[in-house]
MOPAC internal coordinates of N, CA, C and O (Angstrom, degrees):
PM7 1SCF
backbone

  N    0.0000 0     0.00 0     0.00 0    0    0    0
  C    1.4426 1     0.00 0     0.00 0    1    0    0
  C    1.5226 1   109.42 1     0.00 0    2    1    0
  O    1.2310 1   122.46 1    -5.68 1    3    2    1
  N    1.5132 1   112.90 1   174.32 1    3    2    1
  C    1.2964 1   112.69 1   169.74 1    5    3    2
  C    1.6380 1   113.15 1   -64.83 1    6    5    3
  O    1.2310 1   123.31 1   -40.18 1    7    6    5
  N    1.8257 1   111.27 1   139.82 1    7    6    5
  C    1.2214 1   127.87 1   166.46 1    9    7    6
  C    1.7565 1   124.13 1   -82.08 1   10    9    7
  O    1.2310 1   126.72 1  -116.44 1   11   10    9
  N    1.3185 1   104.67 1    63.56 1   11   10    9
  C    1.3660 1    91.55 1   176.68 1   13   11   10
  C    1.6881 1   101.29 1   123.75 1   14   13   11
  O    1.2310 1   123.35 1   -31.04 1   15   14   13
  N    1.2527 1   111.19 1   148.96 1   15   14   13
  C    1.7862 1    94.97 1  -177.14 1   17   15   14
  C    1.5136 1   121.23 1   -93.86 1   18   17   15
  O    1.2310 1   116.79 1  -152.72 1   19   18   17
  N    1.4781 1   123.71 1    27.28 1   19   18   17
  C    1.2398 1   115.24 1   160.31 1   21   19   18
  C    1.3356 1   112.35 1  -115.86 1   22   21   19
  O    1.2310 1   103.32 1  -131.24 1   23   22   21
  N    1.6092 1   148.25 1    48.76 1   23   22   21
  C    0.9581 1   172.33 1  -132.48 1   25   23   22
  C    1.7617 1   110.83 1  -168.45 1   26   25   23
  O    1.2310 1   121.29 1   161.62 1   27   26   25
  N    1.4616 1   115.14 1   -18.38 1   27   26   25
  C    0.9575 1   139.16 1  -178.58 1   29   27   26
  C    2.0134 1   105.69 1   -19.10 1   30   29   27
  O    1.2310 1   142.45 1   100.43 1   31   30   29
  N    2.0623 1    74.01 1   -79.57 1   31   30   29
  C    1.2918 1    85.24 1  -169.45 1   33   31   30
  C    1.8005 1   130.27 1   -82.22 1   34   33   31
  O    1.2310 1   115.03 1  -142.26 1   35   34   33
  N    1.0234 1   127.04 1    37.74 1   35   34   33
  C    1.5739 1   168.06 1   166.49 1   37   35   34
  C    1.8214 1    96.35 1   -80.81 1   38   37   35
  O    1.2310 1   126.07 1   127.69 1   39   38   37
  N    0.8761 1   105.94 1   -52.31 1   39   38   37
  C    1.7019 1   113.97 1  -168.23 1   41   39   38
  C    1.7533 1   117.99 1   -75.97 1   42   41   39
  O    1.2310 1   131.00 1   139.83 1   43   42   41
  N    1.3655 1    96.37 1   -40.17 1   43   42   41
  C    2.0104 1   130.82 1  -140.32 1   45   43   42
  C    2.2566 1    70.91 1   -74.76 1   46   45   43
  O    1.2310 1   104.52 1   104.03 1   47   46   45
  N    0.9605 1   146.19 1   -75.97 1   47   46   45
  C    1.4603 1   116.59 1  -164.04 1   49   47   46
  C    1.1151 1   123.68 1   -69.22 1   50   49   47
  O    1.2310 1   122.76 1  -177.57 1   51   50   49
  N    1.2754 1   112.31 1     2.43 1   51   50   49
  C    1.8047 1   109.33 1   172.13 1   53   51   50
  C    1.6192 1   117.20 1   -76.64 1   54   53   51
  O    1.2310 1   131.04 1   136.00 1   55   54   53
  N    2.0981 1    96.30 1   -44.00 1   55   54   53
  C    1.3037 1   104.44 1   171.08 1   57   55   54
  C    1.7845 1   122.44 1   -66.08 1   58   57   55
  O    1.2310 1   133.84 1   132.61 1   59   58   57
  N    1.1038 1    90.84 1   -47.39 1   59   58   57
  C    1.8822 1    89.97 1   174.15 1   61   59   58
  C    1.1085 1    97.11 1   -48.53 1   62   61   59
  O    1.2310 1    99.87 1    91.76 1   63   62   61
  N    1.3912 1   153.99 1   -88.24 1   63   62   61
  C    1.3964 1   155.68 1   164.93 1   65   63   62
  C    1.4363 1   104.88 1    10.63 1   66   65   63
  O    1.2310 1   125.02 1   104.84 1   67   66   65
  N    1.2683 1   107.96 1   -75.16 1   67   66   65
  C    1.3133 1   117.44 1  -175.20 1   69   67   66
  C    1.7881 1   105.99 1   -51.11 1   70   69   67
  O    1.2310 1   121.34 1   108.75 1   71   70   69
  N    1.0686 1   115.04 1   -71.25 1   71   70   69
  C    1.8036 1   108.11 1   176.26 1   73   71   70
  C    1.2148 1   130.86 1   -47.09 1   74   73   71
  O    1.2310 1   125.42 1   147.02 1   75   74   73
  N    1.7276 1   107.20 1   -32.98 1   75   74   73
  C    1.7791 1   103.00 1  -178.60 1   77   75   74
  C    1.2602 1   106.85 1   -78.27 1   78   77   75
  O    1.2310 1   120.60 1   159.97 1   79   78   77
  N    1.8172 1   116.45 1   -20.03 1   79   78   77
  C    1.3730 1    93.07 1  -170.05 1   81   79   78
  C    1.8900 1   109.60 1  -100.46 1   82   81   79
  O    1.2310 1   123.82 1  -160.96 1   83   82   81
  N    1.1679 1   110.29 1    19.04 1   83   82   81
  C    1.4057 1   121.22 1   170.27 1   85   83   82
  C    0.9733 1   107.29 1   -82.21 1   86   85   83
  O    1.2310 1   125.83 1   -45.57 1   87   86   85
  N    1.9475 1   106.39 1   134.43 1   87   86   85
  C    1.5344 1   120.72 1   163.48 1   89   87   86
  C    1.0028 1   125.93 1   -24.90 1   90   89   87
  O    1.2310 1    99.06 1   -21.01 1   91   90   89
  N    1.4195 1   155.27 1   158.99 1   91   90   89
  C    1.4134 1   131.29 1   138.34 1   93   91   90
  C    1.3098 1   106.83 1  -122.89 1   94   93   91
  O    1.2310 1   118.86 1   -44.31 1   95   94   93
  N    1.4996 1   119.78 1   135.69 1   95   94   93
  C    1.6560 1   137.47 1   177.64 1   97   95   94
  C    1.6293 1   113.21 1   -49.05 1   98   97   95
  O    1.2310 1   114.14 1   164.24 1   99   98   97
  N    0.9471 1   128.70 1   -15.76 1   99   98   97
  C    1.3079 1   112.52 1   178.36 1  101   99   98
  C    1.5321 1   108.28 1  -111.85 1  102  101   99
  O    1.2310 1   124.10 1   150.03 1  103  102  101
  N    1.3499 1   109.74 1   -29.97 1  103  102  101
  C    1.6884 1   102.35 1   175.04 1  105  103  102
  C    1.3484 1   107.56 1  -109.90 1  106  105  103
  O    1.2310 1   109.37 1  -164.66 1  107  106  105
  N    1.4505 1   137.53 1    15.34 1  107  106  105
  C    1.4067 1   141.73 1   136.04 1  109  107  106
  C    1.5963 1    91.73 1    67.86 1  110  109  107
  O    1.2310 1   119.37 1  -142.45 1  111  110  109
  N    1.4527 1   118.81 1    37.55 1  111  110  109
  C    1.9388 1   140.82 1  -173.55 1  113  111  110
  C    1.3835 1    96.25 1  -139.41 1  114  113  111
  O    1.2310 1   128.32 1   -12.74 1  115  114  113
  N    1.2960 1   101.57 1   167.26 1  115  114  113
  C    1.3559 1   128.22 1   166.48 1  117  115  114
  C    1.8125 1   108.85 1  -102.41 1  118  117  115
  O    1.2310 1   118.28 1   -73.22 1  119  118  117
  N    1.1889 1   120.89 1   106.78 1  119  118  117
  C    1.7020 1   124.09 1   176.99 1  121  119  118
  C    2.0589 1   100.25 1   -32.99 1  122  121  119
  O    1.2310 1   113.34 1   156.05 1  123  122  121
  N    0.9560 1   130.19 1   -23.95 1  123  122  121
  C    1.3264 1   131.38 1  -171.45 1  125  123  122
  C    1.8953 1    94.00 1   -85.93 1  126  125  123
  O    1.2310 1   121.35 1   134.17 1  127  126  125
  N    1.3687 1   115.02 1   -45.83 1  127  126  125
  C    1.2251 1   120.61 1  -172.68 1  129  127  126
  C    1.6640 1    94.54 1   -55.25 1  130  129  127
  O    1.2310 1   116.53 1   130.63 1  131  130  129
  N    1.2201 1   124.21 1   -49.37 1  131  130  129
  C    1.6668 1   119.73 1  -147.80 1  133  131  130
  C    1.1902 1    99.22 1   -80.51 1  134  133  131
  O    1.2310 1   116.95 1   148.02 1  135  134  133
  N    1.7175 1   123.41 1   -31.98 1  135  134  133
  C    1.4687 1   115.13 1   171.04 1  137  135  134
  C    1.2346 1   139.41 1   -67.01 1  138  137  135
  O    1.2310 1   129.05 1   148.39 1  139  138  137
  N    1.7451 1   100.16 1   -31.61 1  139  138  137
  C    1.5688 1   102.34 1  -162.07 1  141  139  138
  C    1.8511 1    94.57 1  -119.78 1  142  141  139
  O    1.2310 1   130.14 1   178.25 1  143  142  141
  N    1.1292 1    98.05 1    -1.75 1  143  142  141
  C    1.5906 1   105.98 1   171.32 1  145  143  142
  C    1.3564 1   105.34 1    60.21 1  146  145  143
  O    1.2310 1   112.94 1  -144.33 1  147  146  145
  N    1.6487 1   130.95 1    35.67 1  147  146  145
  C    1.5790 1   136.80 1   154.12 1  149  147  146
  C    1.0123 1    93.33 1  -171.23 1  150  149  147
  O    1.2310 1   117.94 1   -39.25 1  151  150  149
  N    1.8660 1   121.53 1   140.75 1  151  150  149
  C    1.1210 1   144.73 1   146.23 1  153  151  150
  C    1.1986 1   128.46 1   -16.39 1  154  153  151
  O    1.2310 1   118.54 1   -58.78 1  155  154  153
  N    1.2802 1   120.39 1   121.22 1  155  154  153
  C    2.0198 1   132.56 1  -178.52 1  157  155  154
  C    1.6865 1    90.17 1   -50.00 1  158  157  155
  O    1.2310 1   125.46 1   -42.12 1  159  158  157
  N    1.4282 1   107.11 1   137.88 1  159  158  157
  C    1.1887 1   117.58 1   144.21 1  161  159  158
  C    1.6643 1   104.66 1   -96.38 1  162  161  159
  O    1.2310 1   126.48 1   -49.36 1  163  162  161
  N    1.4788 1   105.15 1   130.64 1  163  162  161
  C    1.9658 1   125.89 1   151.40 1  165  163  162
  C    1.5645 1    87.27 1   -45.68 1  166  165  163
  O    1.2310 1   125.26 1   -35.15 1  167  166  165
  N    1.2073 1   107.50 1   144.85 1  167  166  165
  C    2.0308 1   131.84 1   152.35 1  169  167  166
  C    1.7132 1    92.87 1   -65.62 1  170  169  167
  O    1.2310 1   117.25 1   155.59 1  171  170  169
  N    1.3053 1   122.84 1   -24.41 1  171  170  169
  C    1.5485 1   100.80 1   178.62 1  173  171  170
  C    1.5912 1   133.04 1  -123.37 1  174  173  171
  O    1.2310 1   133.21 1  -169.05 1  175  174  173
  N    1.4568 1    92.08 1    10.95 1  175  174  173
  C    1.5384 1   116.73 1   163.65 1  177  175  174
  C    1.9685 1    96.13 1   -83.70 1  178  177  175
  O    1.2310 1   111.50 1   129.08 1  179  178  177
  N    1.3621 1   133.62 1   -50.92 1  179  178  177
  C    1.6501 1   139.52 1   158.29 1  181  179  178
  C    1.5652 1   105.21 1    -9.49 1  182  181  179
  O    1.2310 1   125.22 1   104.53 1  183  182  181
  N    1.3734 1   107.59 1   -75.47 1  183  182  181
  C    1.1182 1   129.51 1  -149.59 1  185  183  182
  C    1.8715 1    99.75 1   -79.15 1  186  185  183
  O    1.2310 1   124.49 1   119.66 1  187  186  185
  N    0.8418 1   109.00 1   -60.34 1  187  186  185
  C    1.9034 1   104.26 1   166.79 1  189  187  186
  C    1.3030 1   112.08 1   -35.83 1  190  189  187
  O    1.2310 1   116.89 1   136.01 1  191  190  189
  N    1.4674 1   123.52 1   -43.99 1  191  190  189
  C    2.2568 1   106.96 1  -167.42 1  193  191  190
  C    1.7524 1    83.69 1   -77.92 1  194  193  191
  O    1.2310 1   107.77 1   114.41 1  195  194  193
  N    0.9974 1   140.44 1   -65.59 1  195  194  193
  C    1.4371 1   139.82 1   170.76 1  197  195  194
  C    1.1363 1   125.42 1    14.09 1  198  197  195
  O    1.2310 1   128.09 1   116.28 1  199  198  197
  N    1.7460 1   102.03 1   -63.72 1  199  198  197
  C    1.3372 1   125.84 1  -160.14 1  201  199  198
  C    1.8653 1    96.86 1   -85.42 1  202  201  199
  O    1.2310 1   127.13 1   125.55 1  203  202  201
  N    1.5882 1   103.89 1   -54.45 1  203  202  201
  C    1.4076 1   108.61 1   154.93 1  205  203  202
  C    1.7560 1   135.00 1   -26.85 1  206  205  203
  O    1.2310 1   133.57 1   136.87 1  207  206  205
  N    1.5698 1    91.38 1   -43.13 1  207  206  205
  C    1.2194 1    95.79 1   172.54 1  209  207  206
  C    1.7922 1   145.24 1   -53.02 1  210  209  207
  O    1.2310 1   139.06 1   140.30 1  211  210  209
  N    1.6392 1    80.65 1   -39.70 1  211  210  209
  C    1.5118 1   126.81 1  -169.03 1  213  211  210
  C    1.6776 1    85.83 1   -63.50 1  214  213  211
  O    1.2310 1   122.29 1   108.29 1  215  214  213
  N    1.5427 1   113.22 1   -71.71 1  215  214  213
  C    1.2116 1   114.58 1  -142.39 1  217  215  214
  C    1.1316 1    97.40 1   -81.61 1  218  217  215
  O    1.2310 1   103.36 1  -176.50 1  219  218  217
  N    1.6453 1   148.19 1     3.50 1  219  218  217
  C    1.5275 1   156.38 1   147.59 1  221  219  218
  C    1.4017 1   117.48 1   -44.61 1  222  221  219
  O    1.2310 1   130.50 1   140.24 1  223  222  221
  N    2.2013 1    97.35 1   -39.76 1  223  222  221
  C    1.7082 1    84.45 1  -169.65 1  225  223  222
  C    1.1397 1    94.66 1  -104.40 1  226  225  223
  O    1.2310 1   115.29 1  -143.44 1  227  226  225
  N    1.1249 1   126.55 1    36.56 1  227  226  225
  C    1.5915 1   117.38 1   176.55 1  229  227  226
  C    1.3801 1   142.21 1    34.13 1  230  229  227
  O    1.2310 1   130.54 1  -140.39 1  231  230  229
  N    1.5011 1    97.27 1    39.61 1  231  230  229
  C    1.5645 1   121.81 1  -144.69 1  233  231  230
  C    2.0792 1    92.10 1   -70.09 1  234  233  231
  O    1.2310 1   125.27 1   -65.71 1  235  234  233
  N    1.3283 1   107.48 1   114.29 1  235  234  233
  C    1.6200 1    84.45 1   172.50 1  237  235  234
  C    1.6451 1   121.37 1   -92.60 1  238  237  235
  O    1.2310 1   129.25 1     0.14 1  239  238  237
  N    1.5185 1    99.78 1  -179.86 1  239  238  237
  C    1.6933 1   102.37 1  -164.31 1  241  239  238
  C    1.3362 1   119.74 1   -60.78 1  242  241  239
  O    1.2310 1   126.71 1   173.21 1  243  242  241
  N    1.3538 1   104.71 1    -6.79 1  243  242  241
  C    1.7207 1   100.21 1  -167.28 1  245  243  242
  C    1.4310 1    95.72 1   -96.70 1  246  245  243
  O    1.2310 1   112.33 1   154.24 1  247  246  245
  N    1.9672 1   132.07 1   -25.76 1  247  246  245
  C    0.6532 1   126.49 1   159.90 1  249  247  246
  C    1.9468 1   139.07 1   -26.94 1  250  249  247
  O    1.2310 1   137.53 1   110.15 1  251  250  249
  N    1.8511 1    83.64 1   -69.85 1  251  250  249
  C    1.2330 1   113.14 1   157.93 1  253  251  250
  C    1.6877 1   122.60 1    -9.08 1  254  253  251
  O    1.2310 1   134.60 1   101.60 1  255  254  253
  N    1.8531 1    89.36 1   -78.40 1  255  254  253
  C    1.4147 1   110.78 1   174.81 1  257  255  254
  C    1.4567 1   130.32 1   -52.68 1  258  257  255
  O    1.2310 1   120.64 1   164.36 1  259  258  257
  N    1.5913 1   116.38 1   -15.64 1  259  258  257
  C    1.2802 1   120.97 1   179.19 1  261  259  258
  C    1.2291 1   104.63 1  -110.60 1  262  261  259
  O    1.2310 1   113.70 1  -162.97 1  263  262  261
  N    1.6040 1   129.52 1    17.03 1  263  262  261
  C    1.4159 1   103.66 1   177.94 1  265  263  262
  C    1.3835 1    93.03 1  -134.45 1  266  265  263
  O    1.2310 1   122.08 1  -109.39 1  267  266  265
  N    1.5181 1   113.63 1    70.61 1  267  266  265
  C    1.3660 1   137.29 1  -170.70 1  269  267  266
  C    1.7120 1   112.98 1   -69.15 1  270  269  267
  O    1.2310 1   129.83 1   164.03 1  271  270  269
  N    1.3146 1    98.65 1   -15.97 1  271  270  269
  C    1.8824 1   101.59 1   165.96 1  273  271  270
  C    1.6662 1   103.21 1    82.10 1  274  273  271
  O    1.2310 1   119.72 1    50.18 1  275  274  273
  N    1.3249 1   118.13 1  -129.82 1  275  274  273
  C    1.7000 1   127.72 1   167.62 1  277  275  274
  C    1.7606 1   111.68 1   -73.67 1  278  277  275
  O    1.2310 1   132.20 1   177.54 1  279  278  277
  N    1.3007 1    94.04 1    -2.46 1  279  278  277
  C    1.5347 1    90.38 1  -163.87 1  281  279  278
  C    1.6300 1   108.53 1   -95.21 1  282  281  279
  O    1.2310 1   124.33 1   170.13 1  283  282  281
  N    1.4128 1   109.29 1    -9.87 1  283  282  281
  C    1.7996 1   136.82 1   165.62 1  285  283  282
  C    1.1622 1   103.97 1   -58.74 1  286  285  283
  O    1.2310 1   118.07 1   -38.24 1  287  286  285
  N    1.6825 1   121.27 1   141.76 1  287  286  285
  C    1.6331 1   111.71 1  -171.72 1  289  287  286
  C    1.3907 1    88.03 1   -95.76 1  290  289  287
  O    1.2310 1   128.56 1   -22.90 1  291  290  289
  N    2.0047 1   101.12 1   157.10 1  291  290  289
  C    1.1946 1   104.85 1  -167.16 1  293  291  290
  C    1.7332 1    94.54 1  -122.19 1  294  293  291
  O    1.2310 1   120.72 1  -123.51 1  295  294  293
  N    1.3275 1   116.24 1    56.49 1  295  294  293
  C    1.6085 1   126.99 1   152.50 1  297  295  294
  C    1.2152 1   121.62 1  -113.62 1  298  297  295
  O    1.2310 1   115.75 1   -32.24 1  299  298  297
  N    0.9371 1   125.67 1   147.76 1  299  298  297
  C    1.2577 1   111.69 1   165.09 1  301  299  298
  C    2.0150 1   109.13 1  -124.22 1  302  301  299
  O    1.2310 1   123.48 1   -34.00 1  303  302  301
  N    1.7658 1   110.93 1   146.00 1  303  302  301
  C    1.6918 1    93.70 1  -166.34 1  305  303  302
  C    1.5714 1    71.64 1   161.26 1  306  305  303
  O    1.2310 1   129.13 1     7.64 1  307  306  305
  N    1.7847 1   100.00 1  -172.36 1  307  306  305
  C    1.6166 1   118.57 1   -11.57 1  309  307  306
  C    1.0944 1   126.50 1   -77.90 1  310  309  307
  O    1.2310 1   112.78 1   -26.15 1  311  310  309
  N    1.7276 1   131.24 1   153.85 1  311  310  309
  C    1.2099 1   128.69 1   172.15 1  313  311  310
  C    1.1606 1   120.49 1  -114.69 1  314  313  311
  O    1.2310 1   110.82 1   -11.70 1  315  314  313
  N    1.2679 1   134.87 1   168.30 1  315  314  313
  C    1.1323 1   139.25 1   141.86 1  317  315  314
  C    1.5764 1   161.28 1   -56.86 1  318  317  315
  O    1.2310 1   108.56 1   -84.83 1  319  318  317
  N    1.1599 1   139.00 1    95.17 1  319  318  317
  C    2.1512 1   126.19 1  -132.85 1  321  319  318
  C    1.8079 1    75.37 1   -79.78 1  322  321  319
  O    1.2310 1   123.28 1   -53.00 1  323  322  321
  N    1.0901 1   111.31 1   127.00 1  323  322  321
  C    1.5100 1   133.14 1   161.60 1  325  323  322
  C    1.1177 1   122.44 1   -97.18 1  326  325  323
  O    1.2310 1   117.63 1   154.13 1  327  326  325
  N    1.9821 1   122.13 1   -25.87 1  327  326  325
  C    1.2009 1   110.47 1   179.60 1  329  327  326
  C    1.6730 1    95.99 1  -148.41 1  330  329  327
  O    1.2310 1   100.91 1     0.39 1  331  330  329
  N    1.2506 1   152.31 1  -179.61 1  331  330  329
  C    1.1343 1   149.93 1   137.87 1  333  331  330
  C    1.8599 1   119.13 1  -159.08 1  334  333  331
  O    1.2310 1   133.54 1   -68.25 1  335  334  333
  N    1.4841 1    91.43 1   111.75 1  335  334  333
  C    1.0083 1   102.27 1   163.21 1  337  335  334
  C    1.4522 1   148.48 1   -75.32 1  338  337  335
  O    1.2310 1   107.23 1    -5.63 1  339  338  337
  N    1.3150 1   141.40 1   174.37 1  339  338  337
  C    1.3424 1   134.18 1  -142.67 1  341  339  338
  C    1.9812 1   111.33 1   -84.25 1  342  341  339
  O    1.2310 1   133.85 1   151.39 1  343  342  341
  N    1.9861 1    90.84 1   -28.61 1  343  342  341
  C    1.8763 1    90.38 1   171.06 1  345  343  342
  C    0.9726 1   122.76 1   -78.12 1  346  345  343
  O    1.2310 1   112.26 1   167.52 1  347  346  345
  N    1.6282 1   132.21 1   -12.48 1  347  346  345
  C    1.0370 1   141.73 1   179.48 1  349  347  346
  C    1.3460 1   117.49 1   104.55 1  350  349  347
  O    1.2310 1   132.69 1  -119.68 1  351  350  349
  N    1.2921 1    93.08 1    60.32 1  351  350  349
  C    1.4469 1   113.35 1   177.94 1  353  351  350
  C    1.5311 1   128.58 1  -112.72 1  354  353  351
  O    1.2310 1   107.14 1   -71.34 1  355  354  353
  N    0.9728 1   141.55 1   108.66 1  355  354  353
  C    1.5250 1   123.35 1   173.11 1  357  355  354
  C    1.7963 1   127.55 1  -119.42 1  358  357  355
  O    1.2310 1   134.99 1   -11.89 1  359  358  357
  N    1.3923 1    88.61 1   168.11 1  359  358  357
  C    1.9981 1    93.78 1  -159.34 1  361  359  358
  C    1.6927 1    88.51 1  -102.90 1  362  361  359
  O    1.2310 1   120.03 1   -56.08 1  363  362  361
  N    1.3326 1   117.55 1   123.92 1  363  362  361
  C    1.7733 1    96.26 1   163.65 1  365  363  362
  C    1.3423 1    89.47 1  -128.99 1  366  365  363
  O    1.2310 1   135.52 1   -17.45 1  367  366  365
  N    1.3939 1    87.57 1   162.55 1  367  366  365
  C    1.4846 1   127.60 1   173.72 1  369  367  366
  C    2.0427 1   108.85 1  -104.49 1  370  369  367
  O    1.2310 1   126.06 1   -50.92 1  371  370  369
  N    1.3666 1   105.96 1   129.08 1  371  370  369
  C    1.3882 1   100.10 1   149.66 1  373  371  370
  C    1.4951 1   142.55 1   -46.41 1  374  373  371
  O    1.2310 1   118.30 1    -5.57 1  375  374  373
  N    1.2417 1   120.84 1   174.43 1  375  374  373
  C    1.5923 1   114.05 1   165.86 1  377  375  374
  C    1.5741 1   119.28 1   -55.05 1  378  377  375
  O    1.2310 1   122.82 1   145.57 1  379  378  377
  N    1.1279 1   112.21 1   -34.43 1  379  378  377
  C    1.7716 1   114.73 1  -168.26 1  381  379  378
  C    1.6322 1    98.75 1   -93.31 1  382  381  379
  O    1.2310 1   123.39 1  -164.81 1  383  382  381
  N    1.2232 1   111.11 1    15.19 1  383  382  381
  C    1.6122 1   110.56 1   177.57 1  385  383  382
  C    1.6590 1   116.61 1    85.36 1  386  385  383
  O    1.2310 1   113.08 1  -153.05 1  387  386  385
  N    1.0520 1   130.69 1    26.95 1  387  386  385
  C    1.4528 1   121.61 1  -153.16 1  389  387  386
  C    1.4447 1   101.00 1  -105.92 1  390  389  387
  O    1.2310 1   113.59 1   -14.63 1  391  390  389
  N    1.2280 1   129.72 1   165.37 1  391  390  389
  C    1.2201 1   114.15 1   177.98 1  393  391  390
  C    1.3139 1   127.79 1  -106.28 1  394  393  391
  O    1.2310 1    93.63 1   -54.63 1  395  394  393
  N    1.4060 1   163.03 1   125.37 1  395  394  393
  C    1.1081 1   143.04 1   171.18 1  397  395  394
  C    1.5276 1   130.35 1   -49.53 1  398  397  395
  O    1.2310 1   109.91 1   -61.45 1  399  398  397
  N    0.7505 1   136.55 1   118.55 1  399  398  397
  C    1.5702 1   136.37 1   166.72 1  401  399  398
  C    1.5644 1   136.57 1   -43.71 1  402  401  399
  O    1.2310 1   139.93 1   170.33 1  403  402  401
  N    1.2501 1    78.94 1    -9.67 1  403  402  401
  C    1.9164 1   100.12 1   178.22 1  405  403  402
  C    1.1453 1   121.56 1  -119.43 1  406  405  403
  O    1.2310 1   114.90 1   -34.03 1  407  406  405
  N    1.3328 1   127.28 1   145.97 1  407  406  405
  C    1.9081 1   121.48 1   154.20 1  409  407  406
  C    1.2717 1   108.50 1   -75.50 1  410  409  407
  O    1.2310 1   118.70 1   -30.57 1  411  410  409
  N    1.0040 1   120.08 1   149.43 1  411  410  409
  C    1.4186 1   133.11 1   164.39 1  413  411  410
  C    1.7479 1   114.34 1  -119.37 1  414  413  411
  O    1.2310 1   132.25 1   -15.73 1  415  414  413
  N    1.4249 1    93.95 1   164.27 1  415  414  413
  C    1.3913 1   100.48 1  -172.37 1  417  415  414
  C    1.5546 1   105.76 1   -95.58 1  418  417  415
  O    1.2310 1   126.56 1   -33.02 1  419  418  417
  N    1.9278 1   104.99 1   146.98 1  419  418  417
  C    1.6566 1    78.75 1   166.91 1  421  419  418
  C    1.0273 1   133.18 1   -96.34 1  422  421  419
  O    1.2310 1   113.43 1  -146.96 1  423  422  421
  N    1.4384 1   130.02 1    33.04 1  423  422  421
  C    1.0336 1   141.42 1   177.19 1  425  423  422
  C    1.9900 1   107.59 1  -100.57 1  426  425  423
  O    1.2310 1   132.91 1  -179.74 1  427  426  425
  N    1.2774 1    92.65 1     0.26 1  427  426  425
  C    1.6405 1   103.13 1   178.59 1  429  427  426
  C    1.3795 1   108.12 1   -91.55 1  430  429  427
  O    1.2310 1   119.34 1   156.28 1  431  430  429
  N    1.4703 1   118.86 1   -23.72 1  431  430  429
  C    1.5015 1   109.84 1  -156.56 1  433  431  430
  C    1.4892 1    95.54 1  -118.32 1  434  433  431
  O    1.2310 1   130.11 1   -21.74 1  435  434  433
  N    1.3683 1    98.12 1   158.26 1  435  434  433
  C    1.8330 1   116.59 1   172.77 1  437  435  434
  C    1.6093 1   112.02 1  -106.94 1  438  437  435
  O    1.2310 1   129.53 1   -42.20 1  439  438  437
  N    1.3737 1    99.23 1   137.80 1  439  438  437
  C    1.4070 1   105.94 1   175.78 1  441  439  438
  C    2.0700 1   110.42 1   -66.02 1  442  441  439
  O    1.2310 1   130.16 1   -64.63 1  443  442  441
  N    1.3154 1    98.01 1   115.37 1  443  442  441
  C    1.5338 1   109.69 1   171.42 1  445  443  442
  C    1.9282 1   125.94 1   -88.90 1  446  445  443
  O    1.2310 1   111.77 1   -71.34 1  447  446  445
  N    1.4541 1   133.11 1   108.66 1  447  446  445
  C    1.3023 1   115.89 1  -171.52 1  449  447  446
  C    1.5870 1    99.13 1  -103.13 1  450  449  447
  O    1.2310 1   123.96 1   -39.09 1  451  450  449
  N    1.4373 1   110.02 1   140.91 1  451  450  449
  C    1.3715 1   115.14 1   178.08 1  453  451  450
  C    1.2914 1   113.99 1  -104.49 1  454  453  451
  O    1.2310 1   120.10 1   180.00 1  455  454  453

């Protein structure tokens, strides 16, 4: 319990919690039900279908590993400058020689050392 009576309010949203989401005998509801017109989800009833979820799609680990989110590098290379023109433009080619289809700017590309 609380230590002392200014600790009070440390406690006070667990208990509200606790009352709105209690039955009540005469309207056979939860006071949370009549306001928001659907049942409180717990933060840890959320997190369980989630986890459920996961193990439904049978997502495997190597999966996992490639769907790295923001954490995936967002270059793609290295290439080669094949052509560059005078506005500051350049043509690259890949490693296997291929050509790109686009100009690029050089203010788009990073210097690569091999």
């Amino acid at each position: 319990m609380v230590q002392g009576s200014r600790q009070w309010h440390e406690k006070l949203p667990f208990a509200l919690l606790g009352y709105r989401t209690t039955v009540r005998t005469s309207t056979g509801v939860t006071p949370y039900l009549l306001v928001y017109g659907t049942e409180a989800v717990i933060p840890a009833e959320v997190e369980v279908p989630s986890l459920q979820v996961i193990i439904e799609a049978e997502i495997d680990d190597d999966e996992w590993v490639e769907a790295k989110g923001k954490f995936s590098p967002n270059w793609q290379g290295p290439f080669v400058v094949k052509k560059v023109l005078p506005n500051g433009v350049l043509y690259l080619t890949d490693i296997e020689g291929k050509m790109a289809e686009m100009a690029i700017n050089v203010d788009a590309v990073k210097r690569y050392y091999v």
